[in-house]
PyMOL commands that place a pseudoatom at each C-alpha (Angstrom):
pseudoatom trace, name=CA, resn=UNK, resi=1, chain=A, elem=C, hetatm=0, pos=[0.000, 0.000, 0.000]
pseudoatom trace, name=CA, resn=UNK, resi=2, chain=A, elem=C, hetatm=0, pos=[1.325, 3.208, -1.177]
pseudoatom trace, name=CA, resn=UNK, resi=3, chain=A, elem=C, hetatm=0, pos=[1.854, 6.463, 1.630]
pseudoatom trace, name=CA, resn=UNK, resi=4, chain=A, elem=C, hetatm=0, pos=[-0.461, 9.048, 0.496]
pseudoatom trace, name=CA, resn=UNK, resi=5, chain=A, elem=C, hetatm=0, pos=[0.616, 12.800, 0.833]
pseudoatom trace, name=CA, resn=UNK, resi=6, chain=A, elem=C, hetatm=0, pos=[-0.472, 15.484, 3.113]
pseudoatom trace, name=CA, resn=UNK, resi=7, chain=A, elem=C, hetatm=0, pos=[-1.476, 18.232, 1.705]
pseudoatom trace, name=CA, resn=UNK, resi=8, chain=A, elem=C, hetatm=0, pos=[-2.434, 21.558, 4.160]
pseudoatom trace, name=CA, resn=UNK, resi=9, chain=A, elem=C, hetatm=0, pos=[-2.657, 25.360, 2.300]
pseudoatom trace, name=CA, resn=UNK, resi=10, chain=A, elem=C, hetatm=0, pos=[-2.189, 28.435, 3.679]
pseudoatom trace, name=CA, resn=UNK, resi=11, chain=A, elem=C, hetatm=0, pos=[-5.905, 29.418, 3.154]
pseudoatom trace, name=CA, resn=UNK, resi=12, chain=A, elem=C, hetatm=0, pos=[-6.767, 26.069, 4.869]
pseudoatom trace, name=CA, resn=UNK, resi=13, chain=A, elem=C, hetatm=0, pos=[-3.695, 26.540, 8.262]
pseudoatom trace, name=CA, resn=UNK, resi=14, chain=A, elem=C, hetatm=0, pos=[-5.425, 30.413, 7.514]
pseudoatom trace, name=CA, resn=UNK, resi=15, chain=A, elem=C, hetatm=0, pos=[-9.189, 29.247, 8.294]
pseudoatom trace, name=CA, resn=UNK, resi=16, chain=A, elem=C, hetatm=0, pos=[-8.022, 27.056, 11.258]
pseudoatom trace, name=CA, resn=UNK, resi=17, chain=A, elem=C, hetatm=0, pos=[-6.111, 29.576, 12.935]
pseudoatom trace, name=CA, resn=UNK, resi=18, chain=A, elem=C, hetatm=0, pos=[-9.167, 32.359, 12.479]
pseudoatom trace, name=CA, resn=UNK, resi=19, chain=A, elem=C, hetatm=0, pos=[-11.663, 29.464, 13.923]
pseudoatom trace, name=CA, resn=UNK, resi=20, chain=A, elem=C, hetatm=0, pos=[-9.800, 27.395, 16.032]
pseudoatom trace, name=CA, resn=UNK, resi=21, chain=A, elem=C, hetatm=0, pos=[-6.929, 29.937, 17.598]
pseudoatom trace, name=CA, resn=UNK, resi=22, chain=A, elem=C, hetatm=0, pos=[-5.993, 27.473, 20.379]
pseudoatom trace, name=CA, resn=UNK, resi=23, chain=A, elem=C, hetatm=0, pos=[-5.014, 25.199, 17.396]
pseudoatom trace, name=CA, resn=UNK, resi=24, chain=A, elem=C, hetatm=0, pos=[-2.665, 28.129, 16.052]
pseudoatom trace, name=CA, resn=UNK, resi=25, chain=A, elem=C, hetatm=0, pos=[1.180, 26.801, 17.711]
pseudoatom trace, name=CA, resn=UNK, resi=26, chain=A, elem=C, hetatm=0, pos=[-0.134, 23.251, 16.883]
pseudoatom trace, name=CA, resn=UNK, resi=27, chain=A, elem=C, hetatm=0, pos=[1.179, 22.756, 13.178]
pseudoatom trace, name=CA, resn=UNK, resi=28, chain=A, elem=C, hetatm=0, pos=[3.368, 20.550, 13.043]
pseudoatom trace, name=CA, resn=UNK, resi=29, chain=A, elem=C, hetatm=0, pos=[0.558, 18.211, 15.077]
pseudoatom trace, name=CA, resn=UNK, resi=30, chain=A, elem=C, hetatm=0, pos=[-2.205, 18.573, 12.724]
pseudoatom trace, name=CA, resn=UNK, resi=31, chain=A, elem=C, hetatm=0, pos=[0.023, 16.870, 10.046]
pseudoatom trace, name=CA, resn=UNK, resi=32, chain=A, elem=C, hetatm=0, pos=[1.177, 14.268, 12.701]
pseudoatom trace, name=CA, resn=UNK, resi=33, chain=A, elem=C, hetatm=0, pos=[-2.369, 13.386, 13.872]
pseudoatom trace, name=CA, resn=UNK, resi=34, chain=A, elem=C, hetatm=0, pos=[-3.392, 12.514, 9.814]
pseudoatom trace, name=CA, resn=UNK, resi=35, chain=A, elem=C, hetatm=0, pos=[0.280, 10.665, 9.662]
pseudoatom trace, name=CA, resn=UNK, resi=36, chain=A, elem=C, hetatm=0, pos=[-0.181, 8.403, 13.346]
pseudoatom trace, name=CA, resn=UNK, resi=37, chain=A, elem=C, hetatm=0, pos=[-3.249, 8.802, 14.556]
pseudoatom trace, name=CA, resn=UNK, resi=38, chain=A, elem=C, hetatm=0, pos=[-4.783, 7.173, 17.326]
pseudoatom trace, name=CA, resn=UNK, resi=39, chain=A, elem=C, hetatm=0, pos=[-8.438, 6.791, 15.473]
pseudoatom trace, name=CA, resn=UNK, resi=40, chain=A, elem=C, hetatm=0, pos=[-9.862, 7.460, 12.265]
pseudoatom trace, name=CA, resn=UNK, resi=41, chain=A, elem=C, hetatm=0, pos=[-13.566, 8.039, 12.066]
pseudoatom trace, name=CA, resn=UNK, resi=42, chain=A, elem=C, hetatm=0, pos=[-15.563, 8.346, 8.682]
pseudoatom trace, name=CA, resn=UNK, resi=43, chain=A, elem=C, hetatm=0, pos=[-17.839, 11.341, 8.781]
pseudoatom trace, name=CA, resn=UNK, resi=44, chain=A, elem=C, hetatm=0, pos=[-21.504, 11.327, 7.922]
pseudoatom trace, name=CA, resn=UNK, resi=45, chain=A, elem=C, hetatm=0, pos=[-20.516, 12.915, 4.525]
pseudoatom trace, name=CA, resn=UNK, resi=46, chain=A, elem=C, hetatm=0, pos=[-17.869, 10.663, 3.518]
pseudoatom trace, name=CA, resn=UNK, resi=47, chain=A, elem=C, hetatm=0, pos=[-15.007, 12.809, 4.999]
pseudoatom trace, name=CA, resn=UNK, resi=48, chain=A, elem=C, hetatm=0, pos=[-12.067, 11.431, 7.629]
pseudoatom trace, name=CA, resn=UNK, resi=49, chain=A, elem=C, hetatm=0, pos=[-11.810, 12.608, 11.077]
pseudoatom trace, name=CA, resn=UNK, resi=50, chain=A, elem=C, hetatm=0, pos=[-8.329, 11.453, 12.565]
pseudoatom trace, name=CA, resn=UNK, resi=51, chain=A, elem=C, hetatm=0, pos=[-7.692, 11.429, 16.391]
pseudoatom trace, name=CA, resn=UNK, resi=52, chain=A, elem=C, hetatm=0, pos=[-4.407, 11.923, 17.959]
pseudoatom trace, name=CA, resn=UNK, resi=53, chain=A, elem=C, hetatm=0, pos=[-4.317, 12.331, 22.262]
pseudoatom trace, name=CA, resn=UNK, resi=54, chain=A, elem=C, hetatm=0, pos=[-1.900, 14.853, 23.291]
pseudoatom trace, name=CA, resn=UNK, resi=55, chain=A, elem=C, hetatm=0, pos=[-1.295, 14.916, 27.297]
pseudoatom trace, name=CA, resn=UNK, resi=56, chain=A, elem=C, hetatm=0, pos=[1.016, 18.078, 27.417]
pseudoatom trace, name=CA, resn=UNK, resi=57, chain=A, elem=C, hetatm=0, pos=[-1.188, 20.988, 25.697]
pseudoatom trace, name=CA, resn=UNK, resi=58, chain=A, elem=C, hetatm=0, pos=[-1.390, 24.380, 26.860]
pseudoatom trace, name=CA, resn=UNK, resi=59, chain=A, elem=C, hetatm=0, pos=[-5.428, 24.290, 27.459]
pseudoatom trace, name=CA, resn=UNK, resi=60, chain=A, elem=C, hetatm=0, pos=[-5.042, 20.853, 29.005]
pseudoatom trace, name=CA, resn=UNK, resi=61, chain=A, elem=C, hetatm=0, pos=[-5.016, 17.219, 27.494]
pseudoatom trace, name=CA, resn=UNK, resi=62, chain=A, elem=C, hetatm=0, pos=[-7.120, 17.054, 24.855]
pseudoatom trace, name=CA, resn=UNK, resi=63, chain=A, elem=C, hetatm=0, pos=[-7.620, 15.271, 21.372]
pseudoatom trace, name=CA, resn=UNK, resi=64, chain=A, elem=C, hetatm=0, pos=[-6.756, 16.919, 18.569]
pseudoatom trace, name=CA, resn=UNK, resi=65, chain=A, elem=C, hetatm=0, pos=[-9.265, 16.369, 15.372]
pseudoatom trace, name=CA, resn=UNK, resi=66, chain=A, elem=C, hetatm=0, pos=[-8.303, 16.884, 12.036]
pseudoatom trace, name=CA, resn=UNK, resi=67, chain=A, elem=C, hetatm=0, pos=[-10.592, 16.707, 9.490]
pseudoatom trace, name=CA, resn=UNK, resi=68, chain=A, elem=C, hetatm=0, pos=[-9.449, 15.373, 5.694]
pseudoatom trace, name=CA, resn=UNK, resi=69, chain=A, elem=C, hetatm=0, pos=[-10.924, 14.110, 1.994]
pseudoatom trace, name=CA, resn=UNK, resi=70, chain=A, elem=C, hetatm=0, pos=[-9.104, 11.418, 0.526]
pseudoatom trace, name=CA, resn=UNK, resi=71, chain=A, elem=C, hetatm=0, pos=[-8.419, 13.112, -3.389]
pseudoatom trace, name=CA, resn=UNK, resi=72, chain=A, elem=C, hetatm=0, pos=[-6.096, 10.813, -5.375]
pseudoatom trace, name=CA, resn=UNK, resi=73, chain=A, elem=C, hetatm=0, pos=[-2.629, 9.861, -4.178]
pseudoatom trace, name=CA, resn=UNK, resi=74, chain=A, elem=C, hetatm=0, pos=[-3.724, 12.780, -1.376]
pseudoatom trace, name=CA, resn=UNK, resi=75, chain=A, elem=C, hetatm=0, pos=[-4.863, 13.701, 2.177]
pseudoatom trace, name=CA, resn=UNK, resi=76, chain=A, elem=C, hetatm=0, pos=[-6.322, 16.981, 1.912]
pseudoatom trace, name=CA, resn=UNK, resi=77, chain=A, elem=C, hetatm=0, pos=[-6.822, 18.936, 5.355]
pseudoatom trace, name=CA, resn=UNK, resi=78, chain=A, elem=C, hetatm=0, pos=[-10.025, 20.753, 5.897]
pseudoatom trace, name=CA, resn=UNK, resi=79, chain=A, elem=C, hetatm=0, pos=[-10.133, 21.168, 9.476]
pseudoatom trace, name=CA, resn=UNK, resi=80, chain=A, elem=C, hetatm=0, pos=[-9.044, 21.131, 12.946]
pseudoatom trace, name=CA, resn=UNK, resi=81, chain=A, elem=C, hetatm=0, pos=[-10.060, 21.199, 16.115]
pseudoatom trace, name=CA, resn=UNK, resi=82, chain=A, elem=C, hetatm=0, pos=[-9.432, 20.298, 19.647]
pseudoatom trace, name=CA, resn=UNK, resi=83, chain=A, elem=C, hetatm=0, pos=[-11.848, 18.088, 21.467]
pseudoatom trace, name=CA, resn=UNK, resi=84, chain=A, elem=C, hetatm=0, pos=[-12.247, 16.393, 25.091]
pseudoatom trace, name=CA, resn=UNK, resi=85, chain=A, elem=C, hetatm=0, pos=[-14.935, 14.512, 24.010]
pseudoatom trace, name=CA, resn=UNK, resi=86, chain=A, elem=C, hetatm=0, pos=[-14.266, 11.814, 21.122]
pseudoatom trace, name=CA, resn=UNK, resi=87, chain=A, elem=C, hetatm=0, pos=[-18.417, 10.971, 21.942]
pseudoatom trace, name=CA, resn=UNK, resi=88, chain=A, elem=C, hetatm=0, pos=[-18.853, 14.168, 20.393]
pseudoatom trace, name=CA, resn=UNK, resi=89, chain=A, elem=C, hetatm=0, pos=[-17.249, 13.418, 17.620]
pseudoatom trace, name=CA, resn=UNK, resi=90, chain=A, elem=C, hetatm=0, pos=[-19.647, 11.986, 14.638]
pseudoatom trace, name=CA, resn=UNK, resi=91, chain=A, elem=C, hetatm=0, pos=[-19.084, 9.017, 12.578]
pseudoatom trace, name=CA, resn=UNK, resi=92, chain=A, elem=C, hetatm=0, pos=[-18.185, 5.414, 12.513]
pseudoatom trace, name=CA, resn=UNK, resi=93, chain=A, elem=C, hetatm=0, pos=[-14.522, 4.048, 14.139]
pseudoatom trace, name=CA, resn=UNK, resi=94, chain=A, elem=C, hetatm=0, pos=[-12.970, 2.840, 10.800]
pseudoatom trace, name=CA, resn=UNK, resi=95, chain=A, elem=C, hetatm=0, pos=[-9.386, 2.154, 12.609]
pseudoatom trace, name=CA, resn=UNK, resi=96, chain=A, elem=C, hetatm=0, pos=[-8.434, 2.277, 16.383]
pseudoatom trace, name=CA, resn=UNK, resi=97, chain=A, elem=C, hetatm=0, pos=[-4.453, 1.882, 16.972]
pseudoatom trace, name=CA, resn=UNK, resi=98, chain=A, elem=C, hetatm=0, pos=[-3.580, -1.130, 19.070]
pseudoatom trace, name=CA, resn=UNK, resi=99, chain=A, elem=C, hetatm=0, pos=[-1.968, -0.768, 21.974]
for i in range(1, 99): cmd.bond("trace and resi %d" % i, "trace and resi %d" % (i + 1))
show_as sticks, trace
zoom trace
């Protein structure tokens, strides 16, 4: 199975940061979260919601949500978010890491 890129533009890290400002130092995560996450969830419209936990985050632990579209040979980023409550979080489990 071939890797598929991650692709994140400026006017998508742009509409994140206006939304989501506690998401703003958080980067490099959002791009980790879609590479290793800890759960993938299909949305109710066919889009990808991957989970990653982080312990150590300035507003406390909390999951970090970022939301893609599978396009091609490519992970396209529409969203992100931070959540404390993966119940809140619509869709069907597709993938859980193991532990």
């Amino acid at each position: 199975m071939k890797a598929m890129s991650i692709k994140i533009s400026r006017k998508v890290l742009n509409h994140i940061v206006s939304r989501h400002p506690e998401v703003a130092r958080y980067t490099h995560e959002i791009v980790m979260a879609v590479q290793d996450p800890d759960l993938i969830i299909r949305g109710l419209r066919g889009e990808f919601k991957a989970l990653k936990f982080y312990a150590n985050l300035h507003i406390g632990p909390k999951y970090l949500v970022v939301i893609f579209q599978e396009k091609g040979e490519e992970k396209v980023i529409i969203t992100a978010y931070f959540t404390s409550n993966v119940a809140r979080v619509k869709g069907e489990i597709v993938w859980r890491k193991s532990q």
